[in-house]
Backbone of each chain as ProteinMPNN parsed JSONL, in Angstrom:
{"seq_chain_A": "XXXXXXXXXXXXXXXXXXXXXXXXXXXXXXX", "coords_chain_A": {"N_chain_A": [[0.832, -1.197, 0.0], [0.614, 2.363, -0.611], [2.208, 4.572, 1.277], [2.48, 8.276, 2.294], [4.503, 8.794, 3.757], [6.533, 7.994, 1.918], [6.628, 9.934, 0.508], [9.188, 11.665, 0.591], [8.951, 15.109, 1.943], [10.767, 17.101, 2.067], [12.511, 16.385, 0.928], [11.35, 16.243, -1.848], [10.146, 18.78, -2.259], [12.606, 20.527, -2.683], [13.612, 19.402, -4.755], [11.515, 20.373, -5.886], [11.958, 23.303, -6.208], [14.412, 23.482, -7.321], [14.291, 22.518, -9.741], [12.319, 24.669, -10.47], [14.218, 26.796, -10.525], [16.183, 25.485, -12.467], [14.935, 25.448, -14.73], [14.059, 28.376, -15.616], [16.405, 29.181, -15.594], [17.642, 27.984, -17.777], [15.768, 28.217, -20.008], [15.435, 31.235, -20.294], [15.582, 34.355, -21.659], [18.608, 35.799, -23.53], [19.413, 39.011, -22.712]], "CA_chain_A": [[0.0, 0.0, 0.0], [1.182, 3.365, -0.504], [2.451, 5.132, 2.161], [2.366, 9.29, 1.819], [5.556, 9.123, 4.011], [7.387, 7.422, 1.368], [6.852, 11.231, -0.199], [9.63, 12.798, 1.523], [8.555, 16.102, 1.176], [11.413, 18.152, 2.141], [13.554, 16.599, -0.65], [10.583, 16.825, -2.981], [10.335, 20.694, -1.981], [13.731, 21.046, -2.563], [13.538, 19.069, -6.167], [10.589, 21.144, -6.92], [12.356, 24.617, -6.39], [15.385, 23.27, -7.822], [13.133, 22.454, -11.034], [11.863, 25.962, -11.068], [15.412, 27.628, -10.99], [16.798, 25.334, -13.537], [13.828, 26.017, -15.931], [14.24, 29.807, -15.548], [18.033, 29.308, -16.203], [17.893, 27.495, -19.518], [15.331, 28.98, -21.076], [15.497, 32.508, -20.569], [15.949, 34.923, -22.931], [19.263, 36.326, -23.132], [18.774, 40.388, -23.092]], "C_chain_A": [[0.865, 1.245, 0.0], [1.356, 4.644, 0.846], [3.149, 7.0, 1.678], [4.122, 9.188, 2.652], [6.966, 9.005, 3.306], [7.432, 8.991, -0.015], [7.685, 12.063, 0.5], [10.053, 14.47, 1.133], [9.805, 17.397, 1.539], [12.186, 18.065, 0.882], [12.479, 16.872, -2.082], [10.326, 18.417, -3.351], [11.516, 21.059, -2.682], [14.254, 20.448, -4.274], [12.564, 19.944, -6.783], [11.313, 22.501, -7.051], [13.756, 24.368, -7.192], [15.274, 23.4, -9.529], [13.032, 23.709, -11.541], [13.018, 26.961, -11.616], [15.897, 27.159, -12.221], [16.148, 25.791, -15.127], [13.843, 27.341, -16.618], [15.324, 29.776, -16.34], [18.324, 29.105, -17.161], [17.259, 27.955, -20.27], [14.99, 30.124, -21.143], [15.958, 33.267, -21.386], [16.969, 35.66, -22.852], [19.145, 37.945, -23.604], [19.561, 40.99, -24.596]], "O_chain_A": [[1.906, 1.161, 0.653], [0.478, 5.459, 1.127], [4.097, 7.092, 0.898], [5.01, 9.604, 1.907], [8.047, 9.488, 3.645], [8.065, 9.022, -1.07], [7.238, 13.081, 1.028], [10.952, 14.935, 0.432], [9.58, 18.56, 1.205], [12.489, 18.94, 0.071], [12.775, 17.53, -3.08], [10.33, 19.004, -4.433], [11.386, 22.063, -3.384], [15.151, 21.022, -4.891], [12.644, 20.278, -7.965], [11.268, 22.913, -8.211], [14.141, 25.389, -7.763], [15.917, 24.104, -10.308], [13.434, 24.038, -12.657], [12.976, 27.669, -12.622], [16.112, 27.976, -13.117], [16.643, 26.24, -16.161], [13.695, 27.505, -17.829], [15.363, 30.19, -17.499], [19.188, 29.775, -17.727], [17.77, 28.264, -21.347], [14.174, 30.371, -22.031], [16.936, 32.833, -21.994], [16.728, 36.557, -22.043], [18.813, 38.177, -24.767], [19.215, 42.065, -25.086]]}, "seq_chain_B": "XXXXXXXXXXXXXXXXXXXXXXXXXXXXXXXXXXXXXXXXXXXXXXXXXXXXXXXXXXXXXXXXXXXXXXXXXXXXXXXXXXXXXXXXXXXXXXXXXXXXXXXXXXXXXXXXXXXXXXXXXXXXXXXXXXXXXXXXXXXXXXXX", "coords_chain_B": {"N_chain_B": [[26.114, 28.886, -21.886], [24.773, 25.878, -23.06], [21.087, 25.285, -23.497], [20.593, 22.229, -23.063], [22.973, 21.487, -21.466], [22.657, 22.769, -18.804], [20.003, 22.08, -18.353], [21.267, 19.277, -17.331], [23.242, 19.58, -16.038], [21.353, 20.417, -13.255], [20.032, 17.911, -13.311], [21.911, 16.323, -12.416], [22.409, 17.294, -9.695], [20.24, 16.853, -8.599], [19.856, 13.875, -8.607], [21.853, 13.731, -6.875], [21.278, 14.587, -4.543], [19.101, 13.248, -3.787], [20.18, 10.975, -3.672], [21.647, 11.691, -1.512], [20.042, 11.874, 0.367], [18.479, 9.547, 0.686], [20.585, 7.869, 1.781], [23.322, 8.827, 2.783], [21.925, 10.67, 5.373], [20.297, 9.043, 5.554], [17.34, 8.36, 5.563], [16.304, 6.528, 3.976], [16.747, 3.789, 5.112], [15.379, 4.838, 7.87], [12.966, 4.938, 7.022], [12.457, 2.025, 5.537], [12.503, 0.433, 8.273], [10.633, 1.797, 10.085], [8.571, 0.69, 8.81], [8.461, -1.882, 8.849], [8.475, -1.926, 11.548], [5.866, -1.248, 12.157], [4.637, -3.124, 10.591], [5.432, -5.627, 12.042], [4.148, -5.134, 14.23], [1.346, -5.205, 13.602], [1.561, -8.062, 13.045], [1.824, -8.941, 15.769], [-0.864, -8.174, 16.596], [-2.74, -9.844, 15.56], [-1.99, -12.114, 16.436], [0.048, -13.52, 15.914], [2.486, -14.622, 16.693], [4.739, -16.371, 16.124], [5.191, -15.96, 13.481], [7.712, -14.091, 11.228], [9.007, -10.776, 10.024], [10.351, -9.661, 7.704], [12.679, -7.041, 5.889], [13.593, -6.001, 2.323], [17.151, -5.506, 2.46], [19.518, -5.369, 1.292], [19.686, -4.372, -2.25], [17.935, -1.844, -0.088], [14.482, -2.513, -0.185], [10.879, -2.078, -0.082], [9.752, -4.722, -0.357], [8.007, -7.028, 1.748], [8.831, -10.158, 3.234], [7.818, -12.891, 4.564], [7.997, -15.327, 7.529], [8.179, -18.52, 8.737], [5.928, -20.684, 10.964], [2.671, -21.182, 9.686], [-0.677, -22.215, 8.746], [-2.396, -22.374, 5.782], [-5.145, -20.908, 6.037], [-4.197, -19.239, 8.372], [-2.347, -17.286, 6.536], [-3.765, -16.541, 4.155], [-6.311, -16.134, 4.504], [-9.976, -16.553, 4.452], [-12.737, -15.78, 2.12], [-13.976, -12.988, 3.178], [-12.369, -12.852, 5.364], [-9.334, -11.959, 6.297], [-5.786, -12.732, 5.263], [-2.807, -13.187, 7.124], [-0.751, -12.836, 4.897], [-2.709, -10.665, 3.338], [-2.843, -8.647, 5.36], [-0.429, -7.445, 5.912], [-0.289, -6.746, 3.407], [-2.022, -4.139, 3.627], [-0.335, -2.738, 5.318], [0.779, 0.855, 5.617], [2.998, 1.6, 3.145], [4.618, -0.764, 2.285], [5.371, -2.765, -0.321], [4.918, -4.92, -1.383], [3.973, -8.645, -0.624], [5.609, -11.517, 0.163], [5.961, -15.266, 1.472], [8.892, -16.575, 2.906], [9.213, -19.386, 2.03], [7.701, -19.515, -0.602], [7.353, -20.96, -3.441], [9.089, -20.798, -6.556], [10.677, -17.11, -7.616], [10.996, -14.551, -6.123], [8.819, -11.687, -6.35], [8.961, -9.337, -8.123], [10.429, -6.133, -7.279], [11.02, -2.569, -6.798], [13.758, -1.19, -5.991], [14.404, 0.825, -3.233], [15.868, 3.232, -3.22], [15.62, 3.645, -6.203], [12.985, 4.469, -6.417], [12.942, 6.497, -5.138], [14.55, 8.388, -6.27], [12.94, 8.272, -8.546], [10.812, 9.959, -7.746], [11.572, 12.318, -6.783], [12.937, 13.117, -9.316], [10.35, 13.502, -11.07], [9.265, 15.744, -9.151], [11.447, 17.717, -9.534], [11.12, 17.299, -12.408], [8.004, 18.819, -13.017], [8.789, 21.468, -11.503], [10.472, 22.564, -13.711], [8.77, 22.506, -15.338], [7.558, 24.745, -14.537], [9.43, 26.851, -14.071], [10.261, 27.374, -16.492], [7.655, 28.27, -17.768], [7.672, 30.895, -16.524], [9.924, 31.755, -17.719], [9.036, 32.308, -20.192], [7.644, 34.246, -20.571], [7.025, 37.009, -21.527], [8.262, 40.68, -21.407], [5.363, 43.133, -21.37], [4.856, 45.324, -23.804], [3.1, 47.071, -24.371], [0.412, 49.484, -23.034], [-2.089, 48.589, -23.531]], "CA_chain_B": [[26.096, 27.448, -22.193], [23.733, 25.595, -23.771], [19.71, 24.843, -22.679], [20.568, 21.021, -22.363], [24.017, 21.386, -20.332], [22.081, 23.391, -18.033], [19.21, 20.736, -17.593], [21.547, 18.022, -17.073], [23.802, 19.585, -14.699], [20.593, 20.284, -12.75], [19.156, 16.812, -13.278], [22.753, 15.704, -11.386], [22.612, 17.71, -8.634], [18.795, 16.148, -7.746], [20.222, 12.858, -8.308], [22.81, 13.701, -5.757], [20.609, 15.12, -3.149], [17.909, 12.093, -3.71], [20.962, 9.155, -3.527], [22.166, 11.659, -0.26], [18.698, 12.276, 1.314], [18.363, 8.205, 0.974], [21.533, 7.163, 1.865], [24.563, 9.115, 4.137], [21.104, 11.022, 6.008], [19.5, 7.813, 6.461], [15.866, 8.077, 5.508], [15.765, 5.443, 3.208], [16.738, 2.732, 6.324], [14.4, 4.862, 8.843], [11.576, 4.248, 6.535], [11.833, 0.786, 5.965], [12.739, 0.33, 10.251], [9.57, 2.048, 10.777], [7.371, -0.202, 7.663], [8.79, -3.027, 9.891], [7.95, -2.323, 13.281], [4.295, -0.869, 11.932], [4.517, -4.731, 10.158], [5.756, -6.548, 13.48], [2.593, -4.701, 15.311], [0.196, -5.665, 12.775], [1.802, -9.726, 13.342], [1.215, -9.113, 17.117], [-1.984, -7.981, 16.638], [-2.978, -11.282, 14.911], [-1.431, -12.97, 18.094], [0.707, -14.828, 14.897], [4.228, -14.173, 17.106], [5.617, -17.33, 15.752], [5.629, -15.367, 11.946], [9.031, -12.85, 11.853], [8.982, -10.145, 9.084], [11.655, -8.768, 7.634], [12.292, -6.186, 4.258], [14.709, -5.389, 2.022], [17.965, -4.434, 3.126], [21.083, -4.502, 0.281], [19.152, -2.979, -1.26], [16.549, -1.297, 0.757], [13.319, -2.657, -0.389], [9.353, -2.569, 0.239], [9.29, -6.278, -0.092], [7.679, -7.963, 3.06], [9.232, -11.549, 3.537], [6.87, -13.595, 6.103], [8.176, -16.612, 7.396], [7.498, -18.698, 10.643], [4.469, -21.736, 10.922], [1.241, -20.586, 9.016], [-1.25, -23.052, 7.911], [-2.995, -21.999, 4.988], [-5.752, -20.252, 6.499], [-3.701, -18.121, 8.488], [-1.893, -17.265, 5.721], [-4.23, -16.379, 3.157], [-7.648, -15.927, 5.156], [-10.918, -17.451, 3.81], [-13.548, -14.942, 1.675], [-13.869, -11.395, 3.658], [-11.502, -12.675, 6.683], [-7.774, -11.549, 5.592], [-5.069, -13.536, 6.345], [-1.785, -12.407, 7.227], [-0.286, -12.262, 3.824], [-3.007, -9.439, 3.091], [-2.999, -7.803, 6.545], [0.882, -6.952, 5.452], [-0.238, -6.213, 1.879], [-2.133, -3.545, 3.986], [0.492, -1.577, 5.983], [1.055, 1.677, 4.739], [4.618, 1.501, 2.826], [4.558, -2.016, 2.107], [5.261, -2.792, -1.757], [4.69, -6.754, -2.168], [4.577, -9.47, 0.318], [5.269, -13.221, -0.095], [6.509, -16.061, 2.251], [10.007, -17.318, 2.47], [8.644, -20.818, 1.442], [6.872, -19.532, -1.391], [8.498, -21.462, -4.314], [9.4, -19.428, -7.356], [11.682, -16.608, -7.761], [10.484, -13.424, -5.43], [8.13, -10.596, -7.142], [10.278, -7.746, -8.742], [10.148, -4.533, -6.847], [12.087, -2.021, -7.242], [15.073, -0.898, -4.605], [13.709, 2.08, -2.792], [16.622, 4.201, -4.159], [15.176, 4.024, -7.492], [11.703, 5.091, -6.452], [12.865, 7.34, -4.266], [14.911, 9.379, -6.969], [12.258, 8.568, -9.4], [9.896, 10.486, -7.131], [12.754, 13.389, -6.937], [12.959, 13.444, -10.815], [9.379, 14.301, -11.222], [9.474, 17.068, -9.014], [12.133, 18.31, -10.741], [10.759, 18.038, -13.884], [7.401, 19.675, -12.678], [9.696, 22.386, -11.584], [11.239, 22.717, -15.22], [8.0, 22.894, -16.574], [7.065, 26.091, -13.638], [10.225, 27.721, -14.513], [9.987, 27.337, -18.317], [6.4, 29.377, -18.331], [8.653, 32.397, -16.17], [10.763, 32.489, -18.495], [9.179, 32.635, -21.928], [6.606, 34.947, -20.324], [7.385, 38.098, -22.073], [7.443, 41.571, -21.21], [4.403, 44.119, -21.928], [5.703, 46.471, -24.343], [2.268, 48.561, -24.421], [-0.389, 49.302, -21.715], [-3.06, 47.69, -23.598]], "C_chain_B": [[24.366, 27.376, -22.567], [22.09, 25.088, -22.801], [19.963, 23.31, -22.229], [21.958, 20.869, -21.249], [23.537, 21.349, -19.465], [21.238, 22.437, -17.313], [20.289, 19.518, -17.319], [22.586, 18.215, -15.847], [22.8, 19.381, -13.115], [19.878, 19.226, -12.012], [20.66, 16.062, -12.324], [22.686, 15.951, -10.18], [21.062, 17.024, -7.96], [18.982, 15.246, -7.633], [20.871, 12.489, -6.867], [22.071, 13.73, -4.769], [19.711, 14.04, -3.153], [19.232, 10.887, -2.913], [21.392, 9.859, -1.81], [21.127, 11.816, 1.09], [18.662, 10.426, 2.081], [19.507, 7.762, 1.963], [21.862, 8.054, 3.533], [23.157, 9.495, 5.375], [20.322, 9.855, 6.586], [17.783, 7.652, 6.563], [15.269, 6.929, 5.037], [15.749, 4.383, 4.088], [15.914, 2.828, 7.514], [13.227, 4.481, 8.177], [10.928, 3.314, 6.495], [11.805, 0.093, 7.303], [11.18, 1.135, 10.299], [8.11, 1.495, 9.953], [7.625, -1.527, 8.962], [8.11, -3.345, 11.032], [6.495, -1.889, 12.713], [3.731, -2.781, 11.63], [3.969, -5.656, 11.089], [4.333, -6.431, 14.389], [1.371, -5.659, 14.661], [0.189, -7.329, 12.96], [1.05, -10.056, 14.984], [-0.139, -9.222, 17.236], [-2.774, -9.102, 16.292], [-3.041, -12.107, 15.735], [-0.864, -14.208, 16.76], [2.365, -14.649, 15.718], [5.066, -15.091, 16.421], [6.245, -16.634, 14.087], [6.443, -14.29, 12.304], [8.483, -12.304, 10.32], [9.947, -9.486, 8.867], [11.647, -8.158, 6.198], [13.28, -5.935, 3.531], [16.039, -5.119, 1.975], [19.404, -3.683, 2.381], [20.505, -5.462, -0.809], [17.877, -2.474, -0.535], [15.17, -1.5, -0.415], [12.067, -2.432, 0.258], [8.632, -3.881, -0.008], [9.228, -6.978, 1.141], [8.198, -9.525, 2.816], [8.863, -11.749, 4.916], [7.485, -15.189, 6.125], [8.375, -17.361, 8.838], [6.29, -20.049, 10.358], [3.367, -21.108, 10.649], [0.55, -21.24, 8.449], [-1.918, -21.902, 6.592], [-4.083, -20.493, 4.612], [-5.284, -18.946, 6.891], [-2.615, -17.343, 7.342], [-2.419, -16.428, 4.631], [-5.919, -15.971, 3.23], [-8.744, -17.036, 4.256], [-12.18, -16.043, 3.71], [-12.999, -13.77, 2.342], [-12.935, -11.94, 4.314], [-9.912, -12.786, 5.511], [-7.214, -12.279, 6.683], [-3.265, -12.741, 6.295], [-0.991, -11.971, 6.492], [-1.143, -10.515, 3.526], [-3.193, -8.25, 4.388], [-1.559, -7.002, 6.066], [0.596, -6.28, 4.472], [-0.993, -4.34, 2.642], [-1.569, -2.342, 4.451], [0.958, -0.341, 4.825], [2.709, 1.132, 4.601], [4.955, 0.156, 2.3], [4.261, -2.408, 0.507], [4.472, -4.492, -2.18], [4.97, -7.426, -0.914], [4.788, -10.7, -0.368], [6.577, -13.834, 1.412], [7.744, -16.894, 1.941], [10.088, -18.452, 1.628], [8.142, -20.814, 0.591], [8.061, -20.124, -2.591], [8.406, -20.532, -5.815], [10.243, -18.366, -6.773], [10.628, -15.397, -6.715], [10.142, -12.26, -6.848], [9.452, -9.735, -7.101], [9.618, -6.571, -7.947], [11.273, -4.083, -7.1], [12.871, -1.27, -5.986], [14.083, 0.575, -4.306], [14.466, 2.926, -3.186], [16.13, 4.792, -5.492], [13.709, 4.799, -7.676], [11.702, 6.657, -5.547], [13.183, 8.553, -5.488], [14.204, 9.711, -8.139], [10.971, 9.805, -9.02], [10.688, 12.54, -7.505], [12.561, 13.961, -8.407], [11.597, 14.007, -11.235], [8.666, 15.503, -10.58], [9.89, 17.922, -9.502], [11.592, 19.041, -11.795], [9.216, 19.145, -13.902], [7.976, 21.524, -12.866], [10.098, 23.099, -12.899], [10.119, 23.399, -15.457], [7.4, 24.601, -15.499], [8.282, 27.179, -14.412], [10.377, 27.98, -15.68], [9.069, 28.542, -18.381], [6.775, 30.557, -17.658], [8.749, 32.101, -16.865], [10.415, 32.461, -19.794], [7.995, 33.186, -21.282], [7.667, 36.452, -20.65], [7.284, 39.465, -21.309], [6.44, 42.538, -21.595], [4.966, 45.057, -22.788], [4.488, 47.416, -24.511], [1.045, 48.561, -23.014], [-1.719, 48.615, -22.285], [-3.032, 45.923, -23.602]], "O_chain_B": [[23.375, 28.102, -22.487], [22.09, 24.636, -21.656], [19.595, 23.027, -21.089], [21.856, 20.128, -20.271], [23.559, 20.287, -18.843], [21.428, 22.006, -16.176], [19.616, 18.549, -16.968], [22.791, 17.403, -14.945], [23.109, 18.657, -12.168], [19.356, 19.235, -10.897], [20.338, 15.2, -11.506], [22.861, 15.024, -9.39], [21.001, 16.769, -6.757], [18.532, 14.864, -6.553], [20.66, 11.572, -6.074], [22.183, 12.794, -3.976], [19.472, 13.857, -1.959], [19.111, 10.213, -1.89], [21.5, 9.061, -0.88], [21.345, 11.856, 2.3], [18.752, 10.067, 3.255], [19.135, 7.258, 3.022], [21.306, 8.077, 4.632], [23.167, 8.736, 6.344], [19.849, 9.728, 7.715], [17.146, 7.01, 7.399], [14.213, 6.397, 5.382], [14.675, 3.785, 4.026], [15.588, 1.86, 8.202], [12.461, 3.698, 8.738], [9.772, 3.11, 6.866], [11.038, -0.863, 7.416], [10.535, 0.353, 10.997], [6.952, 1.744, 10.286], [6.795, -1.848, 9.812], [7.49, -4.325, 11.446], [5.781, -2.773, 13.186], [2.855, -3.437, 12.193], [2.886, -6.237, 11.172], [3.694, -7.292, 14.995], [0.717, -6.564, 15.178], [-0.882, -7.932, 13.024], [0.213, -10.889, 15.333], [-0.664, -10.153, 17.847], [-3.73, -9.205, 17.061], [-4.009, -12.855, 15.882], [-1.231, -15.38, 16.669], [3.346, -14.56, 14.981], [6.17, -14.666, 16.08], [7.387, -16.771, 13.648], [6.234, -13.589, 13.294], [7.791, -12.984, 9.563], [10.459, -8.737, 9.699], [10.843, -8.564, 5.36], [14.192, -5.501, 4.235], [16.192, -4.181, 1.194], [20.021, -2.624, 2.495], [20.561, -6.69, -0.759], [16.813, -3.076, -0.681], [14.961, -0.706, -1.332], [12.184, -2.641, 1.465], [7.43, -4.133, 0.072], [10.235, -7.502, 1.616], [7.617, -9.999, 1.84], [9.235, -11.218, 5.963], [7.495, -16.006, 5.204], [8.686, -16.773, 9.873], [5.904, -20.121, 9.192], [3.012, -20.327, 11.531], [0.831, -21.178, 7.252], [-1.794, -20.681, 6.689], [-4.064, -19.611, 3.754], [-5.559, -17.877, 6.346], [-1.984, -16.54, 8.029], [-1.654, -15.607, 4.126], [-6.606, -15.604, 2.277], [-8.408, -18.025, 3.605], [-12.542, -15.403, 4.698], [-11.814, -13.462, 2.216], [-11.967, -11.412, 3.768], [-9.624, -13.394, 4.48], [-7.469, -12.509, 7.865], [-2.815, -11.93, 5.486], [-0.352, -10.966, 6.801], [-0.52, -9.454, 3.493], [-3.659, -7.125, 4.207], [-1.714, -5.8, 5.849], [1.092, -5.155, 4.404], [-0.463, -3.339, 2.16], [-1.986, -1.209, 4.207], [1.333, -0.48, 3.661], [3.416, 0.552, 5.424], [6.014, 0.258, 1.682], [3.107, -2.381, 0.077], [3.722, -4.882, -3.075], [5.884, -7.077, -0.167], [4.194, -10.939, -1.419], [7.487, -13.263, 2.014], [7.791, -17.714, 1.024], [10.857, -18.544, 0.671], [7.74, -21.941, 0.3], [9.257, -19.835, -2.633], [7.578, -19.632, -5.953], [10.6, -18.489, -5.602], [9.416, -15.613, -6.725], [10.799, -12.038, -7.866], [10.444, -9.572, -6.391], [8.445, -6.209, -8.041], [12.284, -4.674, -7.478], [12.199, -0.828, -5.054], [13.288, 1.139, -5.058], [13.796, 3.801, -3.734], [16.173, 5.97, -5.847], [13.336, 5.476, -8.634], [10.85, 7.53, -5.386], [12.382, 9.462, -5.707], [14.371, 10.745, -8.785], [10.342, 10.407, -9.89], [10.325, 13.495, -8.193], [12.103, 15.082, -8.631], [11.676, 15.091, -11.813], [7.772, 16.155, -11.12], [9.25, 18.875, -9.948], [11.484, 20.218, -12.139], [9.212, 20.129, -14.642], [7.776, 22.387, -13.721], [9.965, 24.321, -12.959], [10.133, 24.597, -15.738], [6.811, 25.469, -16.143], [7.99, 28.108, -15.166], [10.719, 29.143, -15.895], [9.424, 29.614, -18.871], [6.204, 31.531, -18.15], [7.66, 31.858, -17.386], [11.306, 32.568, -20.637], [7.054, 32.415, -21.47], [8.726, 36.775, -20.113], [6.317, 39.565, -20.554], [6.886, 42.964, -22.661], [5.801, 45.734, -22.187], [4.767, 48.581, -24.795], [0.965, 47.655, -22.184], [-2.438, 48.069, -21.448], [-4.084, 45.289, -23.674]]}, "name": "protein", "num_of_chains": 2, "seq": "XXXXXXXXXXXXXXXXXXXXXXXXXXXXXXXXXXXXXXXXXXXXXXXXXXXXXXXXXXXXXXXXXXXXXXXXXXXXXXXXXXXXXXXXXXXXXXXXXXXXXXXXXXXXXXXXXXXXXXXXXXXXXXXXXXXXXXXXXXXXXXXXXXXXXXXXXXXXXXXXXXXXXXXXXXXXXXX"}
């Protein structure tokens, strides 16, 4: 059965903002 | 540098932090230590003490291995009554059970490392796709 703890959400937090920076970083437009 | 460098350095450094969250930190071994003893309770509870449970360990799995005296019954229940195979299949955290004695090769699961960082990776990529729509969001060049 799935267990929510097996979401450990600090490293998921910390993959999701990681996510958002790298996203920003590569595809921004250079000025 | 280029848009894929960029993602792939990225996609290392989550690797890293997933294999070090699991690993040197030690979550991945408190997790399954606390699937266990939730397990062990659930055996007590049964009043089956003679059945031991154990999971995983190199490497860290969510595979229950039951093994100990269990006729059939207890084992496998009869209609609605569950028997201790599915009382396990129950516990939160708990990927697959089967009994030492079961003949055949043990069900495939997958190491908790791999689910763990697979879990990681789709944050990530979430992420990607948040930071992507910043950044090709333009600016206004008129007030209408």
């Amino acid at each position: 059965m799935l267990n929510l703890a097996m979401f450990d959400a600090p490293l998921l937090a910390a993959a999701l903002l990681i996510g958002i920076a790298t996203g920003w970083w590569a595809f921004r437009k250079p000025r | 540098m280029k848009a894929p460098a960029k993602l792939l350095i990225a996609l290392a450094a989550v690797l890293a932090a997933g294999a070090i969250v699991h690993g040197p930190l030690g979550r991945g071994a408190a997790f399954i230590a606390a699937t266990e003893a939730h397990a062990r309770a659930v055996i007590g509870a049964a009043e089956m003490g003679q059945v031991t449970v154990t999971f995983g360990r190199a490497p860290l799995t969510r595979l229950a291995t039951l093994s100990g005296d269990a006729d059939e019954f207890q084992r496998n229940g009869m209609g609605f009554f569950p028997g201790l195979t599915g009382r396990i299949a129950a516990v939160p955290g708990v990927g697959a059970v089967r009994w030492s004695d079961d003949p055949g090769p043990p069900p495939f699961v997958l190491p908790l490392i791999v689910e763990t960082e697979a879990l990681a990776l789709l944050a990530w990529a979430i992420g990607v796709g948040i930071g992507w729509l910043f950044a090709r969001r333009r600016k206004r060049e008129s007030y209408l």
